[in-house]
Structures are given as structure tokens and as C-alpha cells.
C-alpha positions in Angstrom: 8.1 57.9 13.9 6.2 55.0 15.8 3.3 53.6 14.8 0.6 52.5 17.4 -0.4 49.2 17.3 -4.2 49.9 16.4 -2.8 52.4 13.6 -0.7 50.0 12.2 -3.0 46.7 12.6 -5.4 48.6 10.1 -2.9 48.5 8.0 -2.1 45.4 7.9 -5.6 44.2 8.7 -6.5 46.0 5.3 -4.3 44.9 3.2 -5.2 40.9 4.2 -8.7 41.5 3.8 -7.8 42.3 -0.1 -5.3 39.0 0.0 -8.5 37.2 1.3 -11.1 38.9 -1.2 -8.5 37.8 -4.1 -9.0 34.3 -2.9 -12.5 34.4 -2.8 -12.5 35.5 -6.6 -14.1 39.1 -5.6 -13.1 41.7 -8.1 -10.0 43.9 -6.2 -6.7 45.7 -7.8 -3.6 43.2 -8.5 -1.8 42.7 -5.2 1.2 45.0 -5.9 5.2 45.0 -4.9 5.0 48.1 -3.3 1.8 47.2 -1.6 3.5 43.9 -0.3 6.4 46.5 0.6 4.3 48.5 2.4 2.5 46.2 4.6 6.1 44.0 5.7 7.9 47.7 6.5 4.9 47.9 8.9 5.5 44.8 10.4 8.9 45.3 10.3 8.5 48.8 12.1 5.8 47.8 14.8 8.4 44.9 16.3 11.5 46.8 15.9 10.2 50.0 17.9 11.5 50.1 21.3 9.1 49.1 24.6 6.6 49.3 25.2 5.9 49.5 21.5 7.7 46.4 20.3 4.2 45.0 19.3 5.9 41.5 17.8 3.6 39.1 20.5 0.7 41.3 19.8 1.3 41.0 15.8 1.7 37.1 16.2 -1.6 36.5 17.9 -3.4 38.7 15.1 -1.6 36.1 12.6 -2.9 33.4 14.0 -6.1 35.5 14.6 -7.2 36.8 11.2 -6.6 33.0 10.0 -9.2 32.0 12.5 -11.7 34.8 11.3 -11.5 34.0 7.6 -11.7 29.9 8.1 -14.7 31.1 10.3 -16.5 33.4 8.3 -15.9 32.4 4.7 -14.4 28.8 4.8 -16.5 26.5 6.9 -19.8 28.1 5.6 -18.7 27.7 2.0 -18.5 23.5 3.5 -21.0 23.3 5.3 -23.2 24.0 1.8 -21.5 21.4 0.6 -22.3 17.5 -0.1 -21.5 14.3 -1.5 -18.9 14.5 -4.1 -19.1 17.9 -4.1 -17.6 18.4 -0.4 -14.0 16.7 -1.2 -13.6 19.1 -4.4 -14.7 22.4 -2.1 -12.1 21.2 0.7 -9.3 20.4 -1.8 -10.2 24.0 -3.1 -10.1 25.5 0.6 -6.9 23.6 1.2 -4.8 25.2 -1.8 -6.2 28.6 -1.3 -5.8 28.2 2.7 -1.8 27.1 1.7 -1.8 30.3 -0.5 -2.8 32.6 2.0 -0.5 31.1 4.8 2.3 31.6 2.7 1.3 35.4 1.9 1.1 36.1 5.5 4.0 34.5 6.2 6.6 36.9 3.8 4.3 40.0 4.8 5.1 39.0 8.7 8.3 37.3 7.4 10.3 39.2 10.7 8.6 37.5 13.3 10.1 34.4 11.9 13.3 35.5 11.5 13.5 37.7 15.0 11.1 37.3 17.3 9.4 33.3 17.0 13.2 32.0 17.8 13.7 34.1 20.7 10.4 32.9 22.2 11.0 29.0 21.0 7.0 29.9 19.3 5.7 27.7 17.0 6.6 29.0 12.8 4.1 30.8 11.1 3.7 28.5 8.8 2.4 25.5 11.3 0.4 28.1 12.9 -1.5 28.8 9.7 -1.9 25.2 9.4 -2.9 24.0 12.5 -5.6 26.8 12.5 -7.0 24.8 9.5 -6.2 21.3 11.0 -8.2 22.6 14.5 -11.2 24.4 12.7 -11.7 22.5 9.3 -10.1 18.8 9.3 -10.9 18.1 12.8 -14.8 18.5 11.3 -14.5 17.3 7.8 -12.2 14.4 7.9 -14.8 11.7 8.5 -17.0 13.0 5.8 -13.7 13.6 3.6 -12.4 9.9 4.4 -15.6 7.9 3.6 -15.7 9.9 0.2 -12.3 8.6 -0.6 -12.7 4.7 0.1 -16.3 5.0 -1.9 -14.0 6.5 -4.7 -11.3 3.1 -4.3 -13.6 0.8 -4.3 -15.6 2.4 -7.2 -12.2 2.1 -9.0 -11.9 -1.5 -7.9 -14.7 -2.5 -9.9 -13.6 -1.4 -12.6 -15.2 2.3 -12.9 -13.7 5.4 -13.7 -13.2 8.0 -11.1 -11.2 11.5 -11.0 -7.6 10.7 -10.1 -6.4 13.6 -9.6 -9.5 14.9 -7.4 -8.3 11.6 -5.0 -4.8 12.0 -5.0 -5.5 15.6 -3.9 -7.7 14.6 -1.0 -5.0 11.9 0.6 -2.4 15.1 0.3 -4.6 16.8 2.4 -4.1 14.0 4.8 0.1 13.9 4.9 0.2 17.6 4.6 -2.0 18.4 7.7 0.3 17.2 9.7 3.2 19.5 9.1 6.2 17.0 8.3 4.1 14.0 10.5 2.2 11.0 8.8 0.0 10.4 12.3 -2.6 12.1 10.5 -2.3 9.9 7.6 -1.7 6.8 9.0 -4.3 7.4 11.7 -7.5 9.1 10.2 -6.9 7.8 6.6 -4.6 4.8 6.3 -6.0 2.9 8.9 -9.5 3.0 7.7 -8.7 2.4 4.0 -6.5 -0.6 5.1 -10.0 -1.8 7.0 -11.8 -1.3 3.9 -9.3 -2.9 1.8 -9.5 -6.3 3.8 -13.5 -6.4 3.7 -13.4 -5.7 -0.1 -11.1 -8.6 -0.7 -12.3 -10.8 1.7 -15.7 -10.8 0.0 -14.1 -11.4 -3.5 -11.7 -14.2 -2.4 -15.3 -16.1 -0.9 -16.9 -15.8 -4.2 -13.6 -16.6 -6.6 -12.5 -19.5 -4.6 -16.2 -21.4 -4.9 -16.3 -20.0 -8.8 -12.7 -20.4 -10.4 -9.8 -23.1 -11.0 -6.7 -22.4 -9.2 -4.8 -20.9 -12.4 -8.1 -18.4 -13.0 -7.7 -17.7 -9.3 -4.5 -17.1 -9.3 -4.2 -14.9 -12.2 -6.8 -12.3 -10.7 -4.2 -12.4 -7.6 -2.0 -10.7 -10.0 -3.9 -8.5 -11.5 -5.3 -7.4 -8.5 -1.4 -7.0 -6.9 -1.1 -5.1 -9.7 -3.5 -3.0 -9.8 -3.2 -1.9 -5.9 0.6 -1.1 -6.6 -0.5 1.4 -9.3 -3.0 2.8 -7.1 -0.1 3.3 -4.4 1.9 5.3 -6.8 -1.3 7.5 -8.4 -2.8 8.7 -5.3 -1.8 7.1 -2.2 1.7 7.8 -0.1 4.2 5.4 -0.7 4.9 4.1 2.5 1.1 2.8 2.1 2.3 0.3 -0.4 3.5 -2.4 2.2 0.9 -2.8 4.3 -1.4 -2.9 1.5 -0.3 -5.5 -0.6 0.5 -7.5 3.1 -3.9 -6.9 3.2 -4.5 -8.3 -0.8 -2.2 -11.1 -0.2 -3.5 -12.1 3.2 -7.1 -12.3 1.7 -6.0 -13.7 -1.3 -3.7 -15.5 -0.5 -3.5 -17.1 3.4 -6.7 -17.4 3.8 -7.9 -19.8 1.2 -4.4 -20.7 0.4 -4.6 -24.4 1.3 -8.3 -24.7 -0.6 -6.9 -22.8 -3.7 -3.6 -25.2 -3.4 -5.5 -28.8 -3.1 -8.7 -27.8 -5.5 -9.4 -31.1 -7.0 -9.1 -30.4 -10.6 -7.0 -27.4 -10.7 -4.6 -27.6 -7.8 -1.0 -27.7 -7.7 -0.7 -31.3 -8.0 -2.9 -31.1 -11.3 -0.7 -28.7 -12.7 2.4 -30.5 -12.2 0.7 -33.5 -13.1 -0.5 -31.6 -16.4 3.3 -30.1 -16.7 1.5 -26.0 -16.7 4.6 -24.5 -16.0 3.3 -20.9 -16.5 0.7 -21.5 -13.5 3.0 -23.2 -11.3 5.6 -20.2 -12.1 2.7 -17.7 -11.4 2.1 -19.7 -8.3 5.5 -19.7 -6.8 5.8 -15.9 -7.6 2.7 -15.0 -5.7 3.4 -17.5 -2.8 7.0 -16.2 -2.6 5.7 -13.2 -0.6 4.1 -15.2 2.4 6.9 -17.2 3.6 4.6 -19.8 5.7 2.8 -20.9 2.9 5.6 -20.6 0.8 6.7 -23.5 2.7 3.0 -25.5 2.7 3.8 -25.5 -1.2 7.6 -26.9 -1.0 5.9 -29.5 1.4 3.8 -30.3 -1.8 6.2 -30.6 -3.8 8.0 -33.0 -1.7 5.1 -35.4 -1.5 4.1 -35.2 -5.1 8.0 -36.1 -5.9 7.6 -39.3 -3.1 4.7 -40.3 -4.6 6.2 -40.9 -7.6 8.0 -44.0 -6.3 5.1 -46.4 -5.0 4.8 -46.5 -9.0 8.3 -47.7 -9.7 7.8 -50.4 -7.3 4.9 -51.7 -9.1 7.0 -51.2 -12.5 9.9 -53.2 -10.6 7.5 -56.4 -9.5 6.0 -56.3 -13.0 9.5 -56.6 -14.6 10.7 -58.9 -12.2 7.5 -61.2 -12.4 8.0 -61.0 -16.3 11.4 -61.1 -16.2 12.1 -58.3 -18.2 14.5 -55.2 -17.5 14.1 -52.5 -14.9 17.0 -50.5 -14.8 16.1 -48.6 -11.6 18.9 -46.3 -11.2 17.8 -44.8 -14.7 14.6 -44.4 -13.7 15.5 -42.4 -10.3 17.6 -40.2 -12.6 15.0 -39.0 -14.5 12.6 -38.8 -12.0 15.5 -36.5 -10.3 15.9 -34.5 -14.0 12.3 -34.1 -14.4 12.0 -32.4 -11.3 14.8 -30.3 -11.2 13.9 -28.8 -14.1 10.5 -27.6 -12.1 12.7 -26.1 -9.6 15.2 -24.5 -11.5 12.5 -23.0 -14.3 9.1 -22.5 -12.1 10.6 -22.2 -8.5 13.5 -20.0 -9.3 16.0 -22.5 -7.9 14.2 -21.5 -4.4 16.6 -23.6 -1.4 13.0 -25.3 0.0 12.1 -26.8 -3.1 15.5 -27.8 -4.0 15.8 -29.0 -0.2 12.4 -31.0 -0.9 13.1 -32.8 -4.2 16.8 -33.6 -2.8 14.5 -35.1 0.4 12.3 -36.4 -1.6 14.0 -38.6 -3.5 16.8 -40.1 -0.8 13.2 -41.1 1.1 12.0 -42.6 -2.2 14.7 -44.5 -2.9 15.2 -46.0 0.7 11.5 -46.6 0.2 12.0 -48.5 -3.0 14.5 -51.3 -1.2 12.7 -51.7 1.8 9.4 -52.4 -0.3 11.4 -55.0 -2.4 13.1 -56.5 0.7 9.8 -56.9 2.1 8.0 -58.2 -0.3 8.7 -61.9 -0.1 7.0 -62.7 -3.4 9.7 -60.0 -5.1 11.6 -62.2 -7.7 14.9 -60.2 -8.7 16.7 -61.9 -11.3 19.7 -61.1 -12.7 18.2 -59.0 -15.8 16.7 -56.8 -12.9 19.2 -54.0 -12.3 18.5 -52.5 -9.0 21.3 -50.3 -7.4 21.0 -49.0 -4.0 23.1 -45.7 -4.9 21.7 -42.4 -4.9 
């Protein structure tokens, strides 16, 4: 027997009014198996029947359809009431149940998937449930949503405690909108946060670069590295975690990284004057990840090493004048030793810093015998040893 489209649409159409009452916690019988039978044999019947009552188009439009009605009579007015923090918990709620209805409508018109949609090359049901929710609810909430969730970061940023799981929830919302595509993610969320990201830091690295040593400095560098690479993995989507520790560092990092490296007291040649291996290994490690000024400190390096040998010169005139012993191919060696052991321990055996102390001292010692050849007042006596070797 065939079933007439209007006689079977109330059918169906009564059946997901119950599936939408269920959602909105009104009080109706369980949703049964043989009620779920019932309404996909309809289905099933009113696009099998033979034309002109193969109904499958007209069935596919009332999908998409019956989505529109329920985001339009119960979903965006249940929003619209909604403020503040209060609005991302109502659209996280909306999201799940809008998933959960989706996916009921898609088994009960399950045939339409399976038959008809690949004939036709139609979009799935599925991404038609969604993009009903992307066209009629993110499209007006995602601003409103967005600015809820960098508030939330930044609240976390200094320090207070904020609901996790509500955020992670939110940014889903994001990457799942898009049905298998990040654009929505990268474009109406990632973008903005990364924005946000660079004028919170930018503000902090001002203030802690006027306030703090280097090492103090440096270490909330770390921590803050840190703390955005647990943030990544709690609630943000992992290919986030890139360009958002390229922002931190940048802040941190590039742009006051030649004030933070020459502070007067504090800077790196204090600390290898001082011998602070810990800072200078905490230095190297967080300077590793910008290659450019990675370099600026190995140039460092190299000039604290050369400066070392205007020093020996003086030591070699003073022993010469008092005719005592300067054994100056000892002394190179330890200045060599001492070194090295800075760029095997703090610098990782890194090839620019081992290239700049190998530099360093073939300039220094060239240096050395051109100063003494110069220096006409330069007595070298025979108890001086002075050996042009490297």
C-alpha cells in the first residue's frame, strides 16, 4: 500500500517533534525500538514507492527543514536570553543536543544516505544538520562566543581559575563546525586568540624587562612556554601549538632580546663572568628556538672569549718587564678548556658556539703576537715562553 507524502510526513513530523521535546527536557514516553522502527520503515517506504510517489527529494528538504524550524523556534530564542558567561554554557548545551538530534534524524532517514544522496552527488545528512546550525546559530554567536573565550585565557593567564572543561568545549564548537575543515577554527577563533596572545605578552615583556634581571626574566620565559603548551593540550587544537609558542617567544624573546642579553648587571656576559651555568643553560635553551638570535648570542660568546686576551697581553708585559715566567701556551689552553666546558655543558655542544670559541681563540692568539711585535718596549727574555702554536 502507498503512503502519500502528507500522510506519511505526519508521521514522521510526529515522531521528531517527540525527539525534539526529549531534548528540551519536556516530559514525553521513552523513545522506543519499535517507534524508531516505525518511523525509518516510513521513510524507507515513501522513497522506495515507484513515481510519482518516490518522495526521497521531498523527504530530504523536510530534513533539512524541520532542523531549520527547531533551531528557529526553540534554539536561538533560548540564546538570545542569554549573556555573559552564561551564553558560551547555553551554546555548548545547544551544540551537543543539536549533534544528538542530527544523528537521530540521520538513522530514522538512514536510506536517503545510503540510496538516494549518492545518486544525486547531495550533500550527507549529517553536514546538512550541521550547516543548518553553522548558517542560523554560529554565523550569529561566534563573535560573542569568541570574545568570551580569550577573556577566559587571559583570566587564566593571570593566574585565576576558570572552568576548563566549559573552554575546551567552546573551541570544539569551533573545529567541529566545520565538518572535517579547520577554516572555521583557524579563521574565526585562532586568528583572534593568536592577536590577543601577542598584546598580552607584549604588555608583560615592557613591564618585566624595565623590572627584572636577565635570569628572573628569563625564567618567567619558561614558565610562561610552559604554561601556553599545557594550555594547547587542555583546551586548544593541537595544531594551535606552533604558532603560539612562535607569538610568546617573539614577544619574549625577539623583541627585547638584545636589551635582556646586554642588561648591565645581569646579562650574559655577567653570567659567564659570574660562571651561572644554570642561567646561561636556561638561556641557550630558550634562545635555541629563534635561530637569528640564536646567533646574536654565539656572536657573544665569541667576543667575551676575545676579550679575554687583551688581559694576557698585559700579564705577558708584566712578566717580561719583571722578568718572571709567562708560559703563554698554558695560558691559551686553559682559556680554551674553560670555555669549552661552557659549550659542551650550557650550549649543548651547539656547532656556532663551538665555531665561535674555535674563532675566537685563533683571533686571540694572532692578536697576542702582533700586540707583542708591536710593542717596541716588549722585553721577551728567555724565561718568557711565548709559542706561536695554536
Amino acid at each position: 500500500m502507498e503512503i502519500e507524502l502528507e500522510q506519511g510526513w505526519e508521521i514522521i513530523e510526529r515522531g521528531i517533534t517527540r525527539l525534539k521535546n526529549i531534548l528540551e527536557g519536556l516530559p514525553e514516553p521513552k523513545f522506543s525500538s519499535a517507534n524508531y522502527m516505525e518511523l525509518y520503515t516510513t521513510v524507507h517506504t515513501m522513497c522506495t514507492q515507484k513515481a510519482p510517489h518516490d518522495y526521497s527529494q521531498q523527504l530530504y528538504d523536510r530534513y533539512r527543514e524541520s532542523i531549520e524550524d527547531y533551531i528557529n523556534s526553540m534554539v536561538l530564542p533560548s540564546l538570545r536570553e542569554k549573556h555573559d558567561e552564561f551564553l558560551p554554557r547555553e551554546l555548548v548545551k545547544r551544540w551537543a543536543n543539536h549533534k544528538v538530534l542530527v544523528r537521530w534524524l540521520s538513522h530514522i532517514f538512514h536510506y536517503l544516505d545510503r540510496e538516494f544522496i549518492p545518486r544525486r552527488s547531495l550533500l550527507p545528512l549529517r553536514e546538512v544538520g550541521f550547516i543548518c546550525f553553522r548558517n542560523l546559530v554560529y554565523h550569529a554567536f561566534y563573535r560573542d562566543l569568541r570574545v568570551s573565550v580569550l577573556s577566559l585565557i587571559d583570566q587564566e593567564r593571570e593566574g585565576e581559575e576558570i572552568d576548563r572543561a566549559l573552554l575546551k568545549n567552546v573551541v570544539d564548537i569551533f573545529v567541529e563546525i566545520g565538518t572535517g575543515q579547520m577554516d572555521y577554527y583557524v579563521h574565526d577563533f585562532e586568528a583572534a586568540m593568536l592577536r590577543a596572545t601577542v598584546a598580552y605578552y607584549s604588555g608583560k615583556a615592557s613591564n618585566w624587562i624595565q623590572e627584572d634581571s636577565c635570569p628572573d626574566y628569563l625564567l618567567k620565559v619558561e614558565e610562561c612556554l610552559r604554561s601556553e603548551k599545557d594550555r594547547v593540550s587542555r583546551y586548544l587544537h593541537p595544531s594551535s601549538e606552533p604558532k603560539l609558542l612562535e607569538k610568546v617567544q617573539n614577544e619574549l624573546l625577539s623583541v627585547h632580546g638584545i636589551q635582556l642579553l646586554t642588561k648591565e648587571h645581569s646579562g650574559f656576559h655577567v653570567l659567564l663572568r659570574d660562571d651561572q651555568v644554570d642561567d646561561l643553560s636556561r638561556m641557550f635553551r630558550l634562545f635555541s628556538r629563534l635561530p637569528h638570535r640564536l646567533q646574536l648570542v654565539s656572536n657573544m660568546f665569541w667576543q667575551h672569549v676575545t676579550d679575554e686576551f687583551p688581559g694576557l697581553v698585559q700579564r705577558a708585559k708584566d712578566a717580561a718587564r719583571n722578568n718572571t715566567v709567562f708560559d703563554m701556551e698554558n695560558e691559551i689552553g686553559l682559556l680554551e678548556v674553560k670555555y669549552q666546558a661552557y659549550v659542551n655543558g650550557c650550549f649543548e655542544n651547539h656547532t656556532l658556539f663551538q665555531e665561535a670559541l674555535e674563532t675566537a681563540i685563533r683571533l686571540g692568539t694572532f692578536t697576542f703576537y702582533v700586540l707583542i711585535d708591536c710593542d717596541v718596549n716588549m722585553v721577551i727574555t728567555t724565561d718568557v715562553k711565548l709559542s706561536a702554536e695554536m
